[in-house]
N, C-alpha and C positions, 0 to 999 in steps of 0.2 A: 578305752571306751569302745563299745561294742558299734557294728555298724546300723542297727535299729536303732543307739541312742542317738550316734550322729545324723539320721536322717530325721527323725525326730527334733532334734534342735535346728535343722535345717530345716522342716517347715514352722515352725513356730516363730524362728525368726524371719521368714516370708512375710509367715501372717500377720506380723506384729509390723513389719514394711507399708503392709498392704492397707492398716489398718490410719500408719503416718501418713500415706497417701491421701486415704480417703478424707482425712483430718483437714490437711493443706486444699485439697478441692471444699471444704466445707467451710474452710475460713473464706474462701476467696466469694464464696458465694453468697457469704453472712454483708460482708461489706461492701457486696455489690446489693443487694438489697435495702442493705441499712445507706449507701450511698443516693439510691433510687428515691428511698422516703424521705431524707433528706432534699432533694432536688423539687421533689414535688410540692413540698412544705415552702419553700424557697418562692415555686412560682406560684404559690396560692398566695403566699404576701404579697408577689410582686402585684396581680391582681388587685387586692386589696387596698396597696399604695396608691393604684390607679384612682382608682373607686374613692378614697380617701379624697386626694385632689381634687376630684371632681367635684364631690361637694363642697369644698370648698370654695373653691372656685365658684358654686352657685352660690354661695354663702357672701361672696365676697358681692357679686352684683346684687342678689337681693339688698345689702344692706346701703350700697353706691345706690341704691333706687330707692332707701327710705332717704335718707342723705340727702338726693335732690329734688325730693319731695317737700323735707322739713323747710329747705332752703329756700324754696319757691313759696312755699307758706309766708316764710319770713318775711319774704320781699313785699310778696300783696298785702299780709297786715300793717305793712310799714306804710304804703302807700304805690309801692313801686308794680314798675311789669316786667312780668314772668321774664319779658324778651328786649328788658333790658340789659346793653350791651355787658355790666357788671356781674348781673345775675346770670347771662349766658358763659362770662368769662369764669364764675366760679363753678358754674355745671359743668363746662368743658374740663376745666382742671378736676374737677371730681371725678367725674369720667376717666380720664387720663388716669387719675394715681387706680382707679378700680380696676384698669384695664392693666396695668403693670404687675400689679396686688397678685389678680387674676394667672396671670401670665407665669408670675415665680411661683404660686401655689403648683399651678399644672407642671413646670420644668423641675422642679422640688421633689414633687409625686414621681415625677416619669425616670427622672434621675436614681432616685431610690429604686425603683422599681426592674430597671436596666440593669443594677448593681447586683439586686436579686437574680435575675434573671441568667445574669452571667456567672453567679454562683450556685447556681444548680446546672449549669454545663460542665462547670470546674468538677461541682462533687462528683454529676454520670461521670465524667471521665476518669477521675480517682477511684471511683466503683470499679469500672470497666477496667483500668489498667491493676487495681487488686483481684476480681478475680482472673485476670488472664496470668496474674503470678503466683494464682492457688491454684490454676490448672497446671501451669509450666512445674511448679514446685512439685502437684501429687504425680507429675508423668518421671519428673527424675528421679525422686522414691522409688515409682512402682519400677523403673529400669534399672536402678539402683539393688532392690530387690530381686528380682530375675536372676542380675548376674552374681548376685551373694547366692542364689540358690545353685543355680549351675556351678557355680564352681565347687560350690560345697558337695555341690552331692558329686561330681567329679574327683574331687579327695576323698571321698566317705568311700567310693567307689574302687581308687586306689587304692585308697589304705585294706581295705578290705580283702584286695585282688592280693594286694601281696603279704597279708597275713593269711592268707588261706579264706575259702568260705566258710567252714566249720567253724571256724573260731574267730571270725566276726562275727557271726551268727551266736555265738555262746556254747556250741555246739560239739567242744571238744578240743583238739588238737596240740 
């Protein structure tokens, strides 16, 4: 093989290094992005879950406040008062279970939402640690490549010295 072919396949196989490289840097940065969007989708739910709870939770008093509303109804058409000791006994326990009600709705929401929260750290971080192993990955290619090239064109250079230049070159000899 002549020494123009060998340098010729010696850069082609650089550039085709170079090109694995840029590859591995472009995955790493695909699923650091796609890691990113993922994280943020994560804490818009968690948001969401908040907000969730919340109404509920308003959902849960307004309806403890038709509750002891109906109840107190009940007692006065019956005959009785509002502030008697029964009818306070059954408001307070209404109260009580709405304020529990209340309480799990919001620990429910916040729990969910912590869970999210901690899984959009987990993905940045799986972003982050992929691509810092499509950088690490395109830099061992691309050194990988360098040293295929030097060496090659250091044999291409050999071979060449000791078959003469004329006749690496095509040129006779």
């Amino acid at each position: 093989m002549s020494f123009v072919a060998d340098i010729l396949g010696i850069g082609m196989k650089h550039k085709a290094s170079q090109m694995q490289a840029k590859a591995a840097l472009e995955q790493g940065v695909s699923a650091l992005i796609a890691a990113n969007a993922e994280a943020a989708q994560l804490e818009t739910r968690a948001g969401q879950t908040v907000a969730t709870g919340t109404y509920n939770q308003n959902i849960i008093a307004k309806r403890a406040k038709e509750i002891i509303a109906t109840q107190r109804a009940r007692a006065a058409a019956g005959g009785g008062d509002t502030t008697d000791q029964t009818v306070t006994a059954i408001t307070d326990e209404t109260i009580r279970q709405a304020s529990i009600a209340q309480l799990l709705a919001g620990a429910e929401a916040e729990d969910k939402a912590r869970q999210d929260r901690f899984g959009a750290k987990v993905r940045r971080y799986q972003g982050g640690e992929a691509y810092k192993q499509g950088k690490l990955g395109s830099s061992a290619i691309k050194t990988a490549g360098w040293a295929d090239t030097i060496v090659g064109t250091g044999n291409a250079v050999k071979s060449a010295s000791d078959m003469g230049w004329a006749k690496a070159f095509g040129m006779g000899g």
